[in-house]
C-alpha positions in Angstrom: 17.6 23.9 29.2 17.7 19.9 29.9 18.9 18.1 27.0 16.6 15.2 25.7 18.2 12.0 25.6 17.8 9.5 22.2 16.3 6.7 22.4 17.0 3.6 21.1 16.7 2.8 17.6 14.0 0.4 17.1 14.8 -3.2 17.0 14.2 -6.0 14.5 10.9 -7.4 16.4 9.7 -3.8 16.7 9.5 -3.6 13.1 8.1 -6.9 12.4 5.3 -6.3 15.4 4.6 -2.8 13.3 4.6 -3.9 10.4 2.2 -6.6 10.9 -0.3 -4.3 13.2 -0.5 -2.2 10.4 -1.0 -5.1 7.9 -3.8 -6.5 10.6 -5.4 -3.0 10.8 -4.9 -1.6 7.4 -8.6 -1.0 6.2 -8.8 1.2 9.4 -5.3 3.0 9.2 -6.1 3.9 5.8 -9.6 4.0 5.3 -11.3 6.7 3.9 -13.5 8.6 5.9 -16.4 8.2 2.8 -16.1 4.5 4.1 -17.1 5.4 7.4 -14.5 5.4 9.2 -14.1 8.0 11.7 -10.7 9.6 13.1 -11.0 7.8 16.4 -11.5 4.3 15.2 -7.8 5.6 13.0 -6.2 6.9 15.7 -7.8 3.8 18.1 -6.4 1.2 15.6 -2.9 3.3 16.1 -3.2 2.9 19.8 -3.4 -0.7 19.4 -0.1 -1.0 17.0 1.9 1.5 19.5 0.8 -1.0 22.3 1.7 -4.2 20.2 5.5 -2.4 19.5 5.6 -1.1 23.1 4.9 -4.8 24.3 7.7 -6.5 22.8 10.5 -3.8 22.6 12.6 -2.9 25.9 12.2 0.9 25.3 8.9 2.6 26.1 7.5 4.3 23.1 4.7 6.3 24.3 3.7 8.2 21.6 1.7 7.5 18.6 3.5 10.2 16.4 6.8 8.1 16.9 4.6 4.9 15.9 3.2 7.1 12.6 6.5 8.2 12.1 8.6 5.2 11.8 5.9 3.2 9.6 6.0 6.2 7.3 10.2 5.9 7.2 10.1 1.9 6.4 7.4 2.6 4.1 9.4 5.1 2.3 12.4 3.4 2.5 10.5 -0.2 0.9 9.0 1.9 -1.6 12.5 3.3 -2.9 14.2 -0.5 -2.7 10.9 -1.6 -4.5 10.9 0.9 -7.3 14.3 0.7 -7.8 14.3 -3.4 -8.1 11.2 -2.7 -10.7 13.2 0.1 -13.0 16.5 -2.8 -12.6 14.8 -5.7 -14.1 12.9 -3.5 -16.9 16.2 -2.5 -18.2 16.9 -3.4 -21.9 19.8 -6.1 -21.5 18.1 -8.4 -18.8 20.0 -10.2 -16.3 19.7 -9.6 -12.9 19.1 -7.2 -10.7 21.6 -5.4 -8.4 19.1 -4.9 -6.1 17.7 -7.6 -4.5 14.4 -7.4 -2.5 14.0 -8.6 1.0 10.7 -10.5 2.4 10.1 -7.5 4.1 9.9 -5.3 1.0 7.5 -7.3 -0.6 5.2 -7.4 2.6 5.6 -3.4 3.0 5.1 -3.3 -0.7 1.9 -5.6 -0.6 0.9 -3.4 2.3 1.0 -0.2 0.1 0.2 -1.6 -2.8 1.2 -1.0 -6.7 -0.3 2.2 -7.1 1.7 3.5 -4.7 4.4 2.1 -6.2 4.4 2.6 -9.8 1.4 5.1 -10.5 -1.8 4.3 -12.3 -1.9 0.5 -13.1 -2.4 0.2 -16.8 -5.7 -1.5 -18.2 -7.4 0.2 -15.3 -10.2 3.3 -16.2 -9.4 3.9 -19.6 -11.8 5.5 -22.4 -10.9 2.6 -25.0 -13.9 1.0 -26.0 -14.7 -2.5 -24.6 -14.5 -5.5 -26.3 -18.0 -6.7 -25.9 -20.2 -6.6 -28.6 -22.5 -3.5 -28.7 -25.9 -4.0 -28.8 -27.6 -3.1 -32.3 -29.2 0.3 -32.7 -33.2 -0.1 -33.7 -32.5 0.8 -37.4 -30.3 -1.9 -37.6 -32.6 -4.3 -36.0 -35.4 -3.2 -37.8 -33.7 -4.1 -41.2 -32.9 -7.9 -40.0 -36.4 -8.4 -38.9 -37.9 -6.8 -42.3 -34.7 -9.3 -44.4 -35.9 -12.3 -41.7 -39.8 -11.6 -43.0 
């Protein structure tokens, strides 16, 4: 039994090129299929990020699953630096935070976006009842016509 050999450790560039093909095709990557998207237009948009990271980096990496696999490793790794940059500057005591964010984080982060982040984003569905004025029920309108008369 052969041993595999590693491979390289993707570089700076590869990161940015990824990260920006998945920014460029995100609708598609993460589309619903409801939207109409279909499963090879997903796994076509990957193709084209694989070959965008493949075309600048000196090592060849084939597979899409390495692509998948990687994005889902920044993204996880953003989304801890993120949330724990958010809990930092909430804390009772101000100042700064230890944590600081880099551009990257905030791009990954816009990527993903604040759900994913933090949870439900408050004043979103809620069953408080809306500030607009509700429209009068008949009895009531029937009385201002009879006061108007």
């Amino acid at each position: 039994m052969t041993k595999r050999a590693k491979k390289r450790n993707f570089t700076d560039t590869e990161i940015e090129v990824l990260v920006g093909g998945v920014k460029t095709n995100q609708d598609i990557l993460f589309g619903t299929l409801n939207a109409g998207i279909t499963n090879k237009q997903k796994n076509a948009a990957w193709d084209r990020v694989a070959d965008a990271v493949n075309s600048v980096g000196s090592e060849r990496r084939l597979s899409i699953p390495e692509i998948k696999k990687k994005w889902f490793d920044i993204k996880l790794n953003a989304k801890k630096r993120v949330t724990a940059h958010r809990r930092e500057t909430s804390l009772t005591g101000g100042g700064q935070a230890a944590t600081q964010l880099t551009p990257m984080d905030t791009r990954i982060a816009s990527i993903i976006g604040d759900t994913a982040l933090c949870g439900i984003i408050p004043g979103g569905d809620t069953d408080t009842l809306s500030t607009e004025p509700a429209v009068p029920s008949t009895s009531q309108t029937a009385g201002q016509i009879k006061s108007l008369g």
